[in-house]
TORMINU-905506 format. One record per residue: residue in one letter; x, z, y of N, C-alpha, C in turn. Coordinates in Angstrom, 1 decimal. Last residue first. Layout:
+------+--------+--------+--------+--------+--------+--------+--------+--------+--------+
| code |    n.X |    n.Z |    n.Y |   ca.X |   ca.Z |   ca.Y |    c.X |    c.Z |    c.Y |
+------+--------+--------+--------+--------+--------+--------+--------+--------+--------+
|    a |      X |      Z |      Y |      X |      Z |      Y |      X |      Z |      Y |
...
+------+--------+--------+--------+--------+--------+--------+--------+--------+--------+
//
This chain:
+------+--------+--------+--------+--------+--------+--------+--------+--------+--------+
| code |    n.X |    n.Z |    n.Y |   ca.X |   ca.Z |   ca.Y |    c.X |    c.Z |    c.Y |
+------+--------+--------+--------+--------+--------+--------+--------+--------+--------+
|    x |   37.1 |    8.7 |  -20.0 |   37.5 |    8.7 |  -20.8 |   38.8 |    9.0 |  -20.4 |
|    x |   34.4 |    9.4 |  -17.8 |   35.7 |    8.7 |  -17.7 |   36.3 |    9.0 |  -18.9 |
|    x |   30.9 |    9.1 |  -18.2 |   32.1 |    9.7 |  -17.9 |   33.3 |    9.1 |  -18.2 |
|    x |   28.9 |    7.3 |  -15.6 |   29.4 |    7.4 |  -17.1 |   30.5 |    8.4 |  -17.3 |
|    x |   26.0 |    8.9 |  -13.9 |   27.3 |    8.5 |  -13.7 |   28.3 |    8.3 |  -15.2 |
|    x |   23.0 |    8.6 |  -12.3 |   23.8 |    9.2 |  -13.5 |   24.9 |    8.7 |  -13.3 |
|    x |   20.7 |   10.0 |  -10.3 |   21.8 |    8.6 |  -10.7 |   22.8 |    9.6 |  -11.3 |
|    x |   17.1 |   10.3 |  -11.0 |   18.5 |   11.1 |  -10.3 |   19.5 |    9.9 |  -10.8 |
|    x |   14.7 |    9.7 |  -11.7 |   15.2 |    9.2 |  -10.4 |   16.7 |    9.3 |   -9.8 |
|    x |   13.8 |   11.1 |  -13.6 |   14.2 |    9.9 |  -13.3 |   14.7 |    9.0 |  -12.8 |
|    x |   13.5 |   13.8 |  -13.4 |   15.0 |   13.8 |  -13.4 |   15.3 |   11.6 |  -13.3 |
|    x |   11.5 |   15.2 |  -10.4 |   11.7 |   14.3 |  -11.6 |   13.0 |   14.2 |  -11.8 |
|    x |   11.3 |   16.3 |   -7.7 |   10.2 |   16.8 |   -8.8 |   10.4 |   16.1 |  -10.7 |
|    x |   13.0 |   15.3 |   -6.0 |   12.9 |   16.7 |   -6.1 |   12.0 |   16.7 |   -7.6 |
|    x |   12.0 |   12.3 |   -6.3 |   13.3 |   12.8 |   -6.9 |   13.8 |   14.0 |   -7.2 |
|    x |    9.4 |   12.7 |   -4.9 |    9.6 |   12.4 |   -6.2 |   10.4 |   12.6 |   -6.5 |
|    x |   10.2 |   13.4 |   -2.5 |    9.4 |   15.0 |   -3.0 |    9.3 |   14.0 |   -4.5 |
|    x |   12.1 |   11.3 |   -1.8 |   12.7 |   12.6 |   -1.4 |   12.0 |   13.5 |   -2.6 |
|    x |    9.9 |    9.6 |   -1.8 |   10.9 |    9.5 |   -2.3 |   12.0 |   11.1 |   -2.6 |
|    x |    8.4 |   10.3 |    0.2 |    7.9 |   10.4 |   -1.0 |    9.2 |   10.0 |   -2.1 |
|    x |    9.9 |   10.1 |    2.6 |    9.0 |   11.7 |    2.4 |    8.7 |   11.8 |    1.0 |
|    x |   10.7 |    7.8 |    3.0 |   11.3 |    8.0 |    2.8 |   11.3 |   10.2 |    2.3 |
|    x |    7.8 |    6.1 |    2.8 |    9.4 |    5.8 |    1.8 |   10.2 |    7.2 |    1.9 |
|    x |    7.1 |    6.7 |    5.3 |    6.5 |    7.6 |    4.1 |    7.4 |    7.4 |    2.8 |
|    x |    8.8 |    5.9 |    7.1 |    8.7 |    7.1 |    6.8 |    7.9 |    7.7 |    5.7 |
|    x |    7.8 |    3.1 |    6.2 |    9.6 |    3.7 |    5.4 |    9.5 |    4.8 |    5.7 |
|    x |    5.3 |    3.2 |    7.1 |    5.5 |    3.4 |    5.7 |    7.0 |    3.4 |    5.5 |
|    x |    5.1 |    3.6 |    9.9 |    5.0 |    4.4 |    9.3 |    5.2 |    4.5 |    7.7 |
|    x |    7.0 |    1.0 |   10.4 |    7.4 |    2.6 |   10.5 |    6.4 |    3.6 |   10.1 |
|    x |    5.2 |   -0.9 |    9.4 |    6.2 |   -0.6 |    9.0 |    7.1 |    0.6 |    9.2 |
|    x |    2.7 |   -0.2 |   11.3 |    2.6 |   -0.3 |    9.9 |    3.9 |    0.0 |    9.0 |
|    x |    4.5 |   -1.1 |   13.8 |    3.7 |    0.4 |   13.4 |    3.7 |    0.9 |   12.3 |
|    x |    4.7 |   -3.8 |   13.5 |    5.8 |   -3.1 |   13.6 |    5.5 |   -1.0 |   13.7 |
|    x |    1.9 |   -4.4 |   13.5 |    2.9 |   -4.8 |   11.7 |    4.2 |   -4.0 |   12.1 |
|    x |    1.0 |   -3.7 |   15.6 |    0.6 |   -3.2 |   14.7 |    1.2 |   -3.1 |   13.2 |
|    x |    2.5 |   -6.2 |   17.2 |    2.9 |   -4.7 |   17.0 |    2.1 |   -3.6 |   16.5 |
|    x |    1.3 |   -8.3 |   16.0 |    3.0 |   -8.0 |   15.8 |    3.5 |   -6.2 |   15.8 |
|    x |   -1.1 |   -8.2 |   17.0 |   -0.7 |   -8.1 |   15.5 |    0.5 |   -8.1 |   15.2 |
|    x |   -0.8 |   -8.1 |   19.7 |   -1.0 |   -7.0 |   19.0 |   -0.8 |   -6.9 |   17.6 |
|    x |   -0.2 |  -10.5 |   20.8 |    0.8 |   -9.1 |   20.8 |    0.8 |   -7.9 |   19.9 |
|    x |   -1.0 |  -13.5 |   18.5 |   -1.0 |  -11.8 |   19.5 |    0.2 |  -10.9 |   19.2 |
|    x |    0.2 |  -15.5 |   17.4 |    0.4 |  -15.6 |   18.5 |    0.2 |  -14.6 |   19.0 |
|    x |   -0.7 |  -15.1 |   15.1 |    0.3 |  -14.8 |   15.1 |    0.9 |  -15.3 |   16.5 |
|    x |   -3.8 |  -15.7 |   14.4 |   -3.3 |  -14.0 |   14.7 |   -1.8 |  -14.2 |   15.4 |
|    x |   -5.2 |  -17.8 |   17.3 |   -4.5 |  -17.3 |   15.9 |   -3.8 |  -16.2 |   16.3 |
|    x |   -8.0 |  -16.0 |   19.0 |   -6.4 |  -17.4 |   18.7 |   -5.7 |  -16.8 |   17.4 |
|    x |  -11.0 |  -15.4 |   17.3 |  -10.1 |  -15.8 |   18.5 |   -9.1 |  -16.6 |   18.6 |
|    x |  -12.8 |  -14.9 |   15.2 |  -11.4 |  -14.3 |   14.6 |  -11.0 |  -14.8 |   16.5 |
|    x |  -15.6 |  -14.6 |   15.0 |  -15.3 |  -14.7 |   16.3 |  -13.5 |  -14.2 |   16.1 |
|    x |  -16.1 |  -15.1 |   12.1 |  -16.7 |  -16.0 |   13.2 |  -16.4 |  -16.1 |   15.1 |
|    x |  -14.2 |  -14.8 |    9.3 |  -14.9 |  -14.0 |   11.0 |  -15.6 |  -15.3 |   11.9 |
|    x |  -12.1 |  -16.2 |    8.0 |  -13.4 |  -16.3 |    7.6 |  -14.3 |  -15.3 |    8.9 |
|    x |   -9.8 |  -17.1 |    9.4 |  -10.2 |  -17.9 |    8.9 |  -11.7 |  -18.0 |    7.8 |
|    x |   -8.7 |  -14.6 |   10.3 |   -8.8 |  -16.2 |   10.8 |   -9.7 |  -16.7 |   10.7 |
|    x |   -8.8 |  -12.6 |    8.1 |   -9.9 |  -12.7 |    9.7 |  -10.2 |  -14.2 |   10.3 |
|    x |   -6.8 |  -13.9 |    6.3 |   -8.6 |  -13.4 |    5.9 |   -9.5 |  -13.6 |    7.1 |
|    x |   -5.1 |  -13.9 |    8.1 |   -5.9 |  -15.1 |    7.4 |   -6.8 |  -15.2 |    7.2 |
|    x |   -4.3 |  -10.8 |    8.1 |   -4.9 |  -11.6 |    9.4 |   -5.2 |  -13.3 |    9.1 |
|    x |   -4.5 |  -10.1 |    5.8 |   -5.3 |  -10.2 |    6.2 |   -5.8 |  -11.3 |    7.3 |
|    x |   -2.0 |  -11.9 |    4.6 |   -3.1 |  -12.6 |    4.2 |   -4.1 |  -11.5 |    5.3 |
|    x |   -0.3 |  -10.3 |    6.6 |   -0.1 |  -11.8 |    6.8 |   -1.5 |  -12.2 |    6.3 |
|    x |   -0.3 |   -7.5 |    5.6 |   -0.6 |   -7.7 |    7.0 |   -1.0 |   -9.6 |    7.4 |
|    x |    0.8 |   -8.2 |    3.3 |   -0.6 |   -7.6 |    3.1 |   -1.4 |   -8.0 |    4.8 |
|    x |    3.0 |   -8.6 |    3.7 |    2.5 |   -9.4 |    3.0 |    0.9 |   -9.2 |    3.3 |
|    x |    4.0 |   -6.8 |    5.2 |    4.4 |   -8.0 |    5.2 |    3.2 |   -9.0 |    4.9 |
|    x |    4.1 |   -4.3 |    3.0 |    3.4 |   -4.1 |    4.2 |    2.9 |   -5.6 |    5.0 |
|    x |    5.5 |   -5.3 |    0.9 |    3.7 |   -5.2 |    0.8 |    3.2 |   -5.1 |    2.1 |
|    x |    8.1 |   -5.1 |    2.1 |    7.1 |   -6.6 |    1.6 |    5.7 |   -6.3 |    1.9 |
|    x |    8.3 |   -3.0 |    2.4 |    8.5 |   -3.4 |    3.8 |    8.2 |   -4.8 |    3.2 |
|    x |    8.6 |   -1.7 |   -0.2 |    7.0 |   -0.9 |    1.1 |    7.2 |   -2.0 |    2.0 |
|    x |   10.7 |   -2.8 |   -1.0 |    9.2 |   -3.3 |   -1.7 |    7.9 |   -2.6 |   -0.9 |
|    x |   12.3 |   -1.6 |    0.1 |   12.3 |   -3.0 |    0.5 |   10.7 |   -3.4 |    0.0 |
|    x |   12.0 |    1.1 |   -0.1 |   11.9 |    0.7 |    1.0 |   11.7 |   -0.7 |    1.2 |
|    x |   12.3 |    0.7 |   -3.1 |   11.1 |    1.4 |   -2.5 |   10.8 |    1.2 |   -1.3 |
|    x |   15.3 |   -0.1 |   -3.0 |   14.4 |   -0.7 |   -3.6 |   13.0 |   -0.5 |   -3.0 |
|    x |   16.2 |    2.1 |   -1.7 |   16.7 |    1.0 |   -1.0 |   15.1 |   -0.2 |   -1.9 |
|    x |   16.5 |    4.2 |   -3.9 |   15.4 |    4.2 |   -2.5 |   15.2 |    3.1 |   -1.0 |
|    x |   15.8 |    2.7 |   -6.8 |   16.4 |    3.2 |   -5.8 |   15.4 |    3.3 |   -4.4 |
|    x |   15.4 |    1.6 |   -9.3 |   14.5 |    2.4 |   -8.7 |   15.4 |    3.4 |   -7.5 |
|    x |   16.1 |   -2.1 |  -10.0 |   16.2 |   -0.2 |   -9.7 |   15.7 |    0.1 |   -9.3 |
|    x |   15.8 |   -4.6 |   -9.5 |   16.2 |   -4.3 |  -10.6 |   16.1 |   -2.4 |  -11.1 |
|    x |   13.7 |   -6.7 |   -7.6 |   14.8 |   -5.3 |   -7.5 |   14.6 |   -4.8 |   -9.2 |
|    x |   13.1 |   -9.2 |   -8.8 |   14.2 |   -9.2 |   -7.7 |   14.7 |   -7.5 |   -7.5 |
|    x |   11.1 |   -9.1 |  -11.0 |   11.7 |   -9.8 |  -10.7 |   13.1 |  -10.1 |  -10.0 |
|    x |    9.8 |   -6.5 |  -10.6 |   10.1 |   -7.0 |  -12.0 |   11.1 |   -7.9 |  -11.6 |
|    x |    8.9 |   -7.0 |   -7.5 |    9.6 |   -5.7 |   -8.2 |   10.2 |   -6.0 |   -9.8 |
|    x |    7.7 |   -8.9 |   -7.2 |    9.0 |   -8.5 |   -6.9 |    9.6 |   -7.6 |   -7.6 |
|    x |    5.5 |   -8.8 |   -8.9 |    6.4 |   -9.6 |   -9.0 |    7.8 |   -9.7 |   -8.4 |
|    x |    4.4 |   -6.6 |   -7.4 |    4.7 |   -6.2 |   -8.8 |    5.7 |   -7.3 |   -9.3 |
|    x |    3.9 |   -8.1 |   -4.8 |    4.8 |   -6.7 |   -5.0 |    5.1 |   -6.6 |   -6.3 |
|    x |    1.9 |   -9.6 |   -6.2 |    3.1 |  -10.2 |   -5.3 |    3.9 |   -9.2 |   -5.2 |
|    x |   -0.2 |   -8.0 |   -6.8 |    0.6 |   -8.8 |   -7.9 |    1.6 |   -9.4 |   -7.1 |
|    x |   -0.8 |   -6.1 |   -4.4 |    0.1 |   -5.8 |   -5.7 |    0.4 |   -6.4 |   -6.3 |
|    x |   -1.6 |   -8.0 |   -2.4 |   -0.7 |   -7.2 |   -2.2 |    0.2 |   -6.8 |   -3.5 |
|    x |   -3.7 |   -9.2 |   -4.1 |   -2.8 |  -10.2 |   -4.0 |   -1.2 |   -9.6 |   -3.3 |
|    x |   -5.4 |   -6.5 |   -3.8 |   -5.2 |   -7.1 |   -5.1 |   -3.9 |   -8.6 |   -4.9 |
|    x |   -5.8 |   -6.5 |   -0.8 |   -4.9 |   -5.3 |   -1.5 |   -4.7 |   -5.8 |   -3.5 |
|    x |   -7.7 |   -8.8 |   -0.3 |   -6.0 |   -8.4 |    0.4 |   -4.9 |   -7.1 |   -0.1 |
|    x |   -9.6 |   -8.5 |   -1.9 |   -8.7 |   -9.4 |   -2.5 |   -7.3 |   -9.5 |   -1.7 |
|    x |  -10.6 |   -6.0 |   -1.2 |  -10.4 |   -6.1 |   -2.9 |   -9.6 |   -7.4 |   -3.0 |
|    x |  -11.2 |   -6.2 |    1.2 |   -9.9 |   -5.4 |    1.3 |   -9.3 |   -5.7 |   -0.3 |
|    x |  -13.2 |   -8.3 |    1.2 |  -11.7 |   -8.6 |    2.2 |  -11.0 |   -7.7 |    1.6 |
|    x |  -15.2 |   -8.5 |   -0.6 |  -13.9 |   -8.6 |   -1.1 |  -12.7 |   -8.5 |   -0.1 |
|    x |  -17.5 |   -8.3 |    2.7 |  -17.2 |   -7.6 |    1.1 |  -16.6 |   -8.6 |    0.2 |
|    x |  -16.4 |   -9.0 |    6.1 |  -17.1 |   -9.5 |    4.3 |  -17.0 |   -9.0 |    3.3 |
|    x |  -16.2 |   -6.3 |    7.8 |  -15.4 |   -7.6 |    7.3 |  -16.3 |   -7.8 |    6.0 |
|    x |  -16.7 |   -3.6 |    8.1 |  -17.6 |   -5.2 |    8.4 |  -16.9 |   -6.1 |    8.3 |
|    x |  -16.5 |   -1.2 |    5.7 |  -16.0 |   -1.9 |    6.9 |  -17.4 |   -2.9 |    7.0 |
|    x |  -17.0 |    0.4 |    3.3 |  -17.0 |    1.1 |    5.1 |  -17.3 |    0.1 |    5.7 |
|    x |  -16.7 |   -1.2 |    1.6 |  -17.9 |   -0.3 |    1.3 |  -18.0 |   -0.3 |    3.0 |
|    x |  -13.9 |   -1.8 |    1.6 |  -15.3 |   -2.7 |    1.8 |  -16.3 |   -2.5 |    2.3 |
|    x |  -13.1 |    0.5 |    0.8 |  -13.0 |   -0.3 |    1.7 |  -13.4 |   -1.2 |    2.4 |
|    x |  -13.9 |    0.6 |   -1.8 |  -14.4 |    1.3 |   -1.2 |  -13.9 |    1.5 |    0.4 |
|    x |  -12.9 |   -1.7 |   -3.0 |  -14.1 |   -1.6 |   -2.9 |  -14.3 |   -0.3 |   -2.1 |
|    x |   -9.9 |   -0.9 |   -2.6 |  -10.3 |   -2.2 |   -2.1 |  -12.4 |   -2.1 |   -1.9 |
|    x |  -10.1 |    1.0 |   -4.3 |   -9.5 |    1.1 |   -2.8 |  -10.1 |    0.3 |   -1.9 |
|    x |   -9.9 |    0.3 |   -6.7 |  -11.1 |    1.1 |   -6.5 |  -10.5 |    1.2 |   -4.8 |
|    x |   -8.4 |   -2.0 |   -7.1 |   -9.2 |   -2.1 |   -7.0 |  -10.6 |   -1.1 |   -6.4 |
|    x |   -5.9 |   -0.7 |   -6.2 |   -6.5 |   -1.8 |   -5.1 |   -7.8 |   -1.7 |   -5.7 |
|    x |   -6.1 |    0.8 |   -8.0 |   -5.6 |    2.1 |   -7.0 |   -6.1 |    0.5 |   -6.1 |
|    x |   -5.2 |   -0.6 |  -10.5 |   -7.0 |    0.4 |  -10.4 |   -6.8 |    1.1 |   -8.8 |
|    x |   -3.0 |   -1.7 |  -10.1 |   -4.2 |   -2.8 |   -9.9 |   -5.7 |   -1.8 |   -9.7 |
|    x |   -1.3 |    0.4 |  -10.0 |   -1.3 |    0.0 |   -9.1 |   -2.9 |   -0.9 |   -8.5 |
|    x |   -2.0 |    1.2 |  -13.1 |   -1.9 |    1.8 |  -11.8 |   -2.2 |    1.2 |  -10.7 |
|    x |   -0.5 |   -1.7 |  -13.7 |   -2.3 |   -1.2 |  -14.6 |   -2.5 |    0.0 |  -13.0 |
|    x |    2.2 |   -1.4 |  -13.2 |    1.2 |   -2.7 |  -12.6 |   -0.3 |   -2.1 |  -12.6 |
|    x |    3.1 |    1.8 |  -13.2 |    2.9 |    0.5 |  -13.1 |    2.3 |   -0.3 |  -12.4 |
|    x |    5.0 |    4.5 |  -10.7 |    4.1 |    4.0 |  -12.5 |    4.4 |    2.7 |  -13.2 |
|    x |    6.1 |    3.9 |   -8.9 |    6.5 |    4.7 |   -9.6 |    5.7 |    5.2 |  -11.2 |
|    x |    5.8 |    1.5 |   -7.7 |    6.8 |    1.7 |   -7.9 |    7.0 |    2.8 |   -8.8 |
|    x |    2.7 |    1.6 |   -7.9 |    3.1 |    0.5 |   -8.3 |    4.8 |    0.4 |   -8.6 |
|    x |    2.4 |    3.9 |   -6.3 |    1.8 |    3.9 |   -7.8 |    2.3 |    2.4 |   -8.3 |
|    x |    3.1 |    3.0 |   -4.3 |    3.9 |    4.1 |   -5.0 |    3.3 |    4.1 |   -5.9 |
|    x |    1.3 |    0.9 |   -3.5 |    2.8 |    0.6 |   -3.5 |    3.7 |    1.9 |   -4.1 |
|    x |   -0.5 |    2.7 |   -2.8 |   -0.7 |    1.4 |   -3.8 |    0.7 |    1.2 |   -4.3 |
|    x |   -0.5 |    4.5 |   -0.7 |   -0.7 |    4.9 |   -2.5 |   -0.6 |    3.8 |   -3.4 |
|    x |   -0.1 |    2.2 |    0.7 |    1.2 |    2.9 |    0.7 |    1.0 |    4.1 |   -0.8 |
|    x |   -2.4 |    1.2 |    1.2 |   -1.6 |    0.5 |    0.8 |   -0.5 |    1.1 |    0.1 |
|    x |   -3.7 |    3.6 |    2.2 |   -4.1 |    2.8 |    0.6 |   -2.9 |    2.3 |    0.5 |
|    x |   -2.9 |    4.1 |    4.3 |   -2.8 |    5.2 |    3.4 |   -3.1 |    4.6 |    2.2 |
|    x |   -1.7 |    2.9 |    7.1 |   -2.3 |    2.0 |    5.8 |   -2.0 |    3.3 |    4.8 |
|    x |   -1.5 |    4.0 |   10.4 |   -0.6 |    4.5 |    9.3 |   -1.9 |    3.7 |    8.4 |
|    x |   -2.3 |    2.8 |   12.6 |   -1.9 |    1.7 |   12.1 |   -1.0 |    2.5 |   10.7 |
|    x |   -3.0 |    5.2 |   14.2 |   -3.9 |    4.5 |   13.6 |   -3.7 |    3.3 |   12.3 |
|    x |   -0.8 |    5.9 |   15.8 |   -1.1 |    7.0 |   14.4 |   -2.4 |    6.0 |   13.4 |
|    x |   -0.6 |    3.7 |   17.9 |    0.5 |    4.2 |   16.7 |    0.3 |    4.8 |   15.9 |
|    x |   -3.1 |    4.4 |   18.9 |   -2.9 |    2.4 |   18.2 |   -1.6 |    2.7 |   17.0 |
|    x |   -4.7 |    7.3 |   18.8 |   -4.3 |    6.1 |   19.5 |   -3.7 |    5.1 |   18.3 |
|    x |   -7.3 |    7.3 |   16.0 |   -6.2 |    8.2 |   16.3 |   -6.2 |    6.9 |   17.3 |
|    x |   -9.6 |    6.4 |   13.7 |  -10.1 |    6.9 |   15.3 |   -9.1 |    7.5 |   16.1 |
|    x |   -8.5 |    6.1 |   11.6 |   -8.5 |    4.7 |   12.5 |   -8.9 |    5.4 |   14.2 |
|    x |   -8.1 |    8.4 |   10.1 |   -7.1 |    7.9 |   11.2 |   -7.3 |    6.7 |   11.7 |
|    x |  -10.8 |    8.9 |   10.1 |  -10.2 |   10.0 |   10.7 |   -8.5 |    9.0 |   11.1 |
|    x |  -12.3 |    7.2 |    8.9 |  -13.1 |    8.4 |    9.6 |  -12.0 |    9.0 |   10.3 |
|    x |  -10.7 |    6.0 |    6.7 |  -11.9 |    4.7 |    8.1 |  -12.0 |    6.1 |    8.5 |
|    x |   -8.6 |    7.1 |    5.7 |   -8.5 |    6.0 |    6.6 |   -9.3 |    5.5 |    7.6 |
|    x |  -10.7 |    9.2 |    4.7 |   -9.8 |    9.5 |    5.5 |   -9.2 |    8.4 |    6.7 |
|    x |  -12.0 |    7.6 |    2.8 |  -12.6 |    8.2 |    3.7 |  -11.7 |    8.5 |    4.9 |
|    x |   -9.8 |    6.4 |    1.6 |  -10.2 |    5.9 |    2.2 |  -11.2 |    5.9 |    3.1 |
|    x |   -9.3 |    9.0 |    0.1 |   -8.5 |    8.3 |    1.0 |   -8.7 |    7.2 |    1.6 |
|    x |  -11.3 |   10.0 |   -1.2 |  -11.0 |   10.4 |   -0.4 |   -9.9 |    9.4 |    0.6 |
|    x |  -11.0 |    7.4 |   -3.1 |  -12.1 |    7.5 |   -2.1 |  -12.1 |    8.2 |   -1.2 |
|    x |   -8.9 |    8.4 |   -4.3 |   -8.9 |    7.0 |   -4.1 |   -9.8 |    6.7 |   -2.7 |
|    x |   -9.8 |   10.5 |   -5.6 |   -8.6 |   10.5 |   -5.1 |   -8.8 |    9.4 |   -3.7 |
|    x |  -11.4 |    9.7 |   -7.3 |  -12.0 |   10.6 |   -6.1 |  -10.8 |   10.6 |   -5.2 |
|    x |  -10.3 |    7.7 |   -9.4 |  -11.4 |    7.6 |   -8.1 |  -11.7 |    8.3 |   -7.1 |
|    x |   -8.5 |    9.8 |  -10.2 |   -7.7 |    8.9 |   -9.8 |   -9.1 |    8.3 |   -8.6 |
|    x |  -10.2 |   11.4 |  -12.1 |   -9.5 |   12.2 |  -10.3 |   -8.9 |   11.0 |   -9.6 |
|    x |  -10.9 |   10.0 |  -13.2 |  -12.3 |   10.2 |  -12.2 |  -11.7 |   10.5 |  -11.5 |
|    x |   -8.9 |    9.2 |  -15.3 |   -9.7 |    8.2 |  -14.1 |  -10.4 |    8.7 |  -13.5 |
|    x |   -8.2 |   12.1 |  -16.0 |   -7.2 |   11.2 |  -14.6 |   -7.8 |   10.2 |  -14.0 |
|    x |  -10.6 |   12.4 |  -17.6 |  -10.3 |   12.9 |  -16.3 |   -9.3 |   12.7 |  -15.4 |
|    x |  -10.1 |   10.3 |  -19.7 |  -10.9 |   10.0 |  -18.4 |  -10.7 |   11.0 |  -17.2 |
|    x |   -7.5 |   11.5 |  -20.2 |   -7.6 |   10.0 |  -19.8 |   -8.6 |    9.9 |  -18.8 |
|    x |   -8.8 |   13.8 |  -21.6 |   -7.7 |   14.0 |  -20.7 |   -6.9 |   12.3 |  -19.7 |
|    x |  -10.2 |   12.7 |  -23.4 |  -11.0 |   13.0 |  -22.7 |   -9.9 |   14.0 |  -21.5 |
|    x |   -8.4 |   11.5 |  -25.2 |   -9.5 |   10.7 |  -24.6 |  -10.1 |   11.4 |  -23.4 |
+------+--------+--------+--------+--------+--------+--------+--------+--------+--------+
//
C-alpha cells in the first residue's frame, strides 16, 4: 500500500515537472524545438508500455496541469489528451497486435494525429478569435510535421533504452526440431 502511493505521488510530481518544463522552457525554444509534446509522448509510452489505467492518470494529471498554465479554457488539455488515449488504447488492443517498434511508432504517429486534429477543433471552435480554419494554415501542418519528428525520434530513443533495460521486448524465436 504504501509502495503504491509512493509511485502515485512520484507519478504526479513526475507529471507536473513535465509540464512545467513544456509551458516554461520548451514552448519558449524557435518553432522546431518548441513543437517537441513531452506529455503526449509520456502518455503514449505509458500507454504502450504499461496500460490503459497508466496512460489515463498520465492525461489526467497532465491534462489538469496544463490547463492550470494555459489560456485556453480549462478541460482543453484534460479532454484533448483524455480522447488521445482512449483512441490510441483502442488501437492498440485492436489493430497492433505487438509490441514492436513498428507498432510504437505507428501508435506515436496516431496520437500525435489525433491529438493535433481535436485540438485545433478545440481552438476552432471554442476561442473567440480561433481565425480561418486550422486546416487551411501553413502553420498547423507544419507544426503536426515537427510534432511528428520529434516523437518517432523519441520512438525511437525510448524504445532502444526500454529493450536495453527489459527482456519483454526482446523477439524470441521457436527452436527447430
Amino acid at each position: 500500500m504504501f509502495k503504491k502511493n509512493v509511485q502515485i505521488i512520484f507519478l504526479i510530481f513526475l507529471i507536473f515537472a513535465a509540464a512545467i518544463i513544456q509551458y516554461s522552457f520548451i514552448s519558449a525554444l524557435p518553432t522546431f524545438f518548441a513543437a517537441f509534446n513531452l506529455i503526449l509522448i509520456i502518455l503514449v509510452f505509458s500507454l504502450f508500455f504499461y496500460d490503459f489505467r497508466s496512460a489515463l492518470g498520465v492525461a489526467l494529471i497532465g491534462g489538469f496541469w496544463l490547463d492550470f498554465f494555459s489560456f485556453h479554457f480549462f478541460g482543453f488539455y484534460l479532454l484533448s489528451l483524455f480522447l488521445t488515449a482512449w483512441l490510441a488504447d483502442h488501437v492498440l488492443r485492436g489493430w497492433l497486435t505487438n509490441r514492436s517498434l513498428y507498432s510504437f511508432g505507428l501508435l506515436m504517429f496516431l496520437a500525435m494525429l489525433v491529438y493535433n486534429f481535436l485540438a485545433g477543433f478545440f481552438v476552432y471552435f471554442f476561442a473567440t478569435d480561433a481565425g480561418p480554419f486550422f486546416l487551411g494554415r501553413r502553420g498547423f501542418w507544419l507544426n503536426l510535421l515537427y510534432q511528428i519528428a520529434w516523437s518517432e525520434l523519441a520512438v525511437l530513443l525510448m524504445f532502444s533504452l526500454a529493450g536495453a533495460a527489459t527482456r519483454r521486448l526482446k523477439p524470441f524465436f521457436l527452436e527447430k526440431r
